[in-house]
C-alpha positions in Angstrom: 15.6 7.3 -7.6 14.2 9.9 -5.3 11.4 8.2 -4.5 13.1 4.7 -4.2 15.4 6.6 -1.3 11.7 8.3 0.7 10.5 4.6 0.1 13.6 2.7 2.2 13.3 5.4 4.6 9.3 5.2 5.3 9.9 1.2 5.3 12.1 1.8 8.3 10.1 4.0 9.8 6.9 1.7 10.0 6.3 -1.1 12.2 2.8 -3.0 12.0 2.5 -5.6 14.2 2.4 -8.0 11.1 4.1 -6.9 8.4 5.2 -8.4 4.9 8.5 -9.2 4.5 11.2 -6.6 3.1 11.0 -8.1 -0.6 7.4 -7.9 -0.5 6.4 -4.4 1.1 9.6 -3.0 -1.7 7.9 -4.8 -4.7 4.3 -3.5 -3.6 5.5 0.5 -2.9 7.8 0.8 -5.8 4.8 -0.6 -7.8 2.1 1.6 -6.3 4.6 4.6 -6.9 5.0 4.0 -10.2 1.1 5.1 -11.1 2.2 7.7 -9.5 0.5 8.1 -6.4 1.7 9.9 -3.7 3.5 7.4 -1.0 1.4 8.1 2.0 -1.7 6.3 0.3 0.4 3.7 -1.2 2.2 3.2 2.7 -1.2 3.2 4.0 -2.8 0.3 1.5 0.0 -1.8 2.2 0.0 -1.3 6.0 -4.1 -2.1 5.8 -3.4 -4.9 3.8 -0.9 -6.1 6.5 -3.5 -5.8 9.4 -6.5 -7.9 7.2 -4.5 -10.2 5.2 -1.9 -12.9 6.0 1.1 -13.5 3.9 0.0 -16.0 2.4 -3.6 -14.4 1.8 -2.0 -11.2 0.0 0.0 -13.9 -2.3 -2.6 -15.6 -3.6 -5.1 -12.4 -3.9 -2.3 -10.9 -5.9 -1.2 -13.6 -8.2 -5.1 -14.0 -8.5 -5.5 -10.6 -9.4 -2.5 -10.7 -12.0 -4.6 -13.1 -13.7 -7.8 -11.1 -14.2 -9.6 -11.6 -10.8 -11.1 -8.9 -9.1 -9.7 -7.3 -6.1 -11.9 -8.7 -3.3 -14.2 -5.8 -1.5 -12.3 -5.8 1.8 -9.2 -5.0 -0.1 -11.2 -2.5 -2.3 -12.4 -1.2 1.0 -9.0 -0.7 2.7 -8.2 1.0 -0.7 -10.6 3.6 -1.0 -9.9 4.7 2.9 -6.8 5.5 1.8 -7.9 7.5 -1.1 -10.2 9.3 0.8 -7.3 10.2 4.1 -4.7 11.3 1.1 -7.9 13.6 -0.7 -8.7 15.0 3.5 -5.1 15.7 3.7 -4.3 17.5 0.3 -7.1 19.4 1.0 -5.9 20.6 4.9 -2.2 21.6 2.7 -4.3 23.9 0.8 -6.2 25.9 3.9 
């Protein structure tokens, strides 16, 4: 529940100049959350994913993906930036 309430807020809080609509940016965070990674990397996917991929592009790479396709490398791209920005920062919280 926790992390449903720091997910509304964050949604709020972030405004790409194209972004998903409500339904969509909920059902992708609350997903991404729940394999447990940390919010920021899952805010930052979703927002990089905004910026390359229209609506209608996410859609249909998703539904393609929930049938056994493989992510396309741009996404994979956008992905591992992420990873790598949440890995600089946990490791500036420890200095």
């Amino acid at each position: 529940m926790k992390k449903m309430l720091v997910l509304a807020v964050l949604l709020t809080a972030c405004c790409p100049s194209r972004r998903y609509p409500d339904d969509v940016r909920n059902e992708f965070l609350v997903e991404c959350a729940q394999d447990d990674i940390p919010v920021r990397p899952c805010i930052c996917v979703l927002e990089g994913f905004e910026k390359r991929y229209t609506l209608e592009e996410f859609r249909t790479i998703s539904v393609g993906m929930k049938k056994g396709a493989p992510m396309p490398k741009e996404m994979g791209a956008i992905v591992d930036r992420c990873a790598l920005e949440e890995r600089e920062h946990d490791k500036e919280k420890k200095r």
